[in-house]
Every structure is written in structure tokens, then in C-alpha cells.
C-alpha positions in Angstrom: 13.7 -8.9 -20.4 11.7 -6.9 -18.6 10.5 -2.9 -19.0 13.3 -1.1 -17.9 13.6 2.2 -15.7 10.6 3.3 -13.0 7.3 1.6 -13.2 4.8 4.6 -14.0 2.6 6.2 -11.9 -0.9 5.8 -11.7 -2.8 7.9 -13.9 -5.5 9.1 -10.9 -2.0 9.8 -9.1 -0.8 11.8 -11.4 -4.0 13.8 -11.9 -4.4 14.3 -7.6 -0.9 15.8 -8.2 -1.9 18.2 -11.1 0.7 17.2 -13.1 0.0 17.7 -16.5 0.7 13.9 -17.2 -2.7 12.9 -15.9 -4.0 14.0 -19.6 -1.7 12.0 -21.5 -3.1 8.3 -21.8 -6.8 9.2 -22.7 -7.8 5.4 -23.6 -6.5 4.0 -20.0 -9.4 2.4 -18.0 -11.2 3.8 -15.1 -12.6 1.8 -12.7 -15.6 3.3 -10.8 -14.1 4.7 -7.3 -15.6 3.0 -4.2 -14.2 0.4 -1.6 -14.8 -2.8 -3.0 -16.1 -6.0 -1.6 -13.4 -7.6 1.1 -12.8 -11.4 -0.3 -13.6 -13.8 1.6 -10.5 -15.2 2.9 -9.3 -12.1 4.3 -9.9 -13.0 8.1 -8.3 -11.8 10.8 -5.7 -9.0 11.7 -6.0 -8.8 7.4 -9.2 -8.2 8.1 -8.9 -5.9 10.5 -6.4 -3.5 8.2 -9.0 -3.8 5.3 -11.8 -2.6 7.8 -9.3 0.4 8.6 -7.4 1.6 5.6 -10.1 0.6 3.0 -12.2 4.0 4.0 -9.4 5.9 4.1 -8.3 5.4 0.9 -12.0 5.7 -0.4 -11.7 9.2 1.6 -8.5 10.0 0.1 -10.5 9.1 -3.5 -7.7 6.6 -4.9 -9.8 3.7 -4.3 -11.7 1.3 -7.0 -13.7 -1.5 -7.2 -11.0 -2.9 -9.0 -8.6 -2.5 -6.7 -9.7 -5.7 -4.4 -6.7 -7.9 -5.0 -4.2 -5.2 -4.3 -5.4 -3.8 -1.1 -6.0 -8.0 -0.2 -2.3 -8.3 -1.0 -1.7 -4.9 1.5 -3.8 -6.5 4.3 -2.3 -10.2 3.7 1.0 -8.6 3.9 0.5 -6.7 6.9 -0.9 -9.2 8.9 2.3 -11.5 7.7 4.7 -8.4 9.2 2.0 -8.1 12.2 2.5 -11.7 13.2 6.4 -11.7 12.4 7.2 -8.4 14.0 4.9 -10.2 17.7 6.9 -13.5 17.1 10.1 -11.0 17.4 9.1 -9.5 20.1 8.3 -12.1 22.3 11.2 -14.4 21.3 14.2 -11.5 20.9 16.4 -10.6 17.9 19.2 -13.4 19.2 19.4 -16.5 21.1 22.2 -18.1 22.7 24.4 -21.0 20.8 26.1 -23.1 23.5 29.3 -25.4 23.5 29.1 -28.9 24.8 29.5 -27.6 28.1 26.3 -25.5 28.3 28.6 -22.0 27.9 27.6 -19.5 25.1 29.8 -19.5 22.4 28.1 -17.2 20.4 24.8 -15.4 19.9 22.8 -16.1 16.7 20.4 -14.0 14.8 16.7 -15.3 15.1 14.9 -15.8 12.0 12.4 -13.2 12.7 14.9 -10.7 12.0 14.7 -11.4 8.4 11.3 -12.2 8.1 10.6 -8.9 9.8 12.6 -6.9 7.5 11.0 -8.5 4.1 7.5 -8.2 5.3 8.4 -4.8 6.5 10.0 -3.6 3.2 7.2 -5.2 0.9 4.4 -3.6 3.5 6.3 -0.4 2.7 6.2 -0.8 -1.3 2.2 -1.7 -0.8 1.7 1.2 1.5 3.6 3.4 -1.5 1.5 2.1 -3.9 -1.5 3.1 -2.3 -0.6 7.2 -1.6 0.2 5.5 2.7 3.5 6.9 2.9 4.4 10.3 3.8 6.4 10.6 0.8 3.9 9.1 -1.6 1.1 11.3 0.0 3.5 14.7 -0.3 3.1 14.2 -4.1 -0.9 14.1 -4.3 -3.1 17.4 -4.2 -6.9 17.1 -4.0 -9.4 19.6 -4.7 -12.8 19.3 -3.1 -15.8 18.0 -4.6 -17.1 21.4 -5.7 -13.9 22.7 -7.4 -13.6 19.2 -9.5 -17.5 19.5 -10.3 -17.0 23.1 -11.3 -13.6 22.8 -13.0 -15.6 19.7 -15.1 -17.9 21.8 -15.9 -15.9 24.5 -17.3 -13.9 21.6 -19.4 -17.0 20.4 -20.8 -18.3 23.9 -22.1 -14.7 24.1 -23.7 -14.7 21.4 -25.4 -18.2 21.0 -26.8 
């Protein structure tokens, strides 16, 4: 069985946020921030989403080296909704089923429909995940650079 109840927030969230949770799990790792490298077989409108949300993130400082496969997995599925939500579109959310006689009995849902709607909802998980979402992003406060250094500082001289 799995773990039960919400998955937990990232630490780095929860520190953007000032929650007082940030400090709890002293020993987890931290990846040095910076956009990573862009594998290989992300080509095309993938690409194309790395090439865009990648700085943002980095900008928005939630971004790690480490964080390659996830923000592939954003950009695959993105391009997967991209090309589902075109093929949609283009074809229509029905078609026609006819009788033997050529007259429309019914109309039928395309498959795109679906497929839309899946790629859309994971897109939307991935997009949480990564502080995309205005909901997500309501919960994150960020200081600038010279409060953080500052306030580092100040935590250093009281704990030494």
C-alpha cells in the first residue's frame, strides 16, 4: 500500500512561502539551482516549451540541475496535449454515425476528446508541481537576492 494522505511539498516551496516548515527536514538534499541541460530527445514543440518555461522557472528560483527529467516529462507532456488539443481542432469534438442508408443516426464523441482531457489534466498536475499555476504560485513569496544574502548573514552570526 502506498503513503497515504497529500504528497508533501517541496522543501524550497515551502521555504519561498515562509512557512516555518521549510526548516524541518535539515538532512534533505539540495540540488545546485540552475536550468539544466535539455536531453537530447526533447525535439520539437517539447523543445520549444523547455526553451520557454525552463528560464522562467530558473527566474522564479525553483529550478535544479536535478530537475531535468521532470521538466522533460512537463515538455513531453505538453507537446502530447499540444498535438491532441490541434488534432481536435481540426477534426471536431463529434462525427457523424450513419445507418445503412447514409442518414445520421447518431453523433459520436471523437477520441480526441479524451485524449485532450488526460493530457490536459496531467499538463495541469506538472504545471502545479513546478509553482505554473495561479494557485500553486499564490502560495510562494520570494525575497530578493539582497534580503536572502542579508537575512543569511544574520543566521550565520546567530548561530556561530
Amino acid at each position: 500500500m502506498g503513503k497515504r494522505g497529500p504528497k508533501p511539498t517541496p522543501t524550497a516551496t515551502l521555504k519561498l512561502r515562509g512557512s516555518w516548515r521549510g526548516e524541518l527536514n535539515k538532512s534533505e538534499p539540495e540540488p545546485e539551482k540552475g536550468i539544466p541541460e535539455c536531453p537530447p530527445e526533447v525535439k520539437g514543440v517539447a523543445k520549444e516549451c523547455w526553451e520557454q518555461v525552463a528560464p522562467m522557472l530558473d527566474n522564479m528560483g525553483v529550478l535544479t540541475v536535478a530537475d531535468n527529467m521532470a521538466l522533460s516529462l512537463l515538455c513531453e507532456t505538453y507537446a502530447h496535449w499540444r498535438r491532441s488539443q490541434d488534432l481536435l481542432n481540426k477534426y471536431g469534438d463529434v462525427y457523424p454515425i450513419r445507418d445503412d442508408h447514409g442518414n445520421v443516426k447518431y453523433l459520436q464523441q471523437t477520441p480526441y476528446v479524451a485524449i485532450a482531457r488526460n493530457f490536459g489534466k496531467a499538463l495541469k498536475d506538472m504545471l502545479t508541481e513546478f509553482g505554473l499555476t495561479p494557485s500553486s504560485r499564490s502560495r510562494i513569496v520570494t525575497t530578493g537576492d539582497s534580503q536572502a544574502k542579508s537575512a543569511d548573514a544574520r543566521m550565520a552570526y546567530l548561530s556561530g
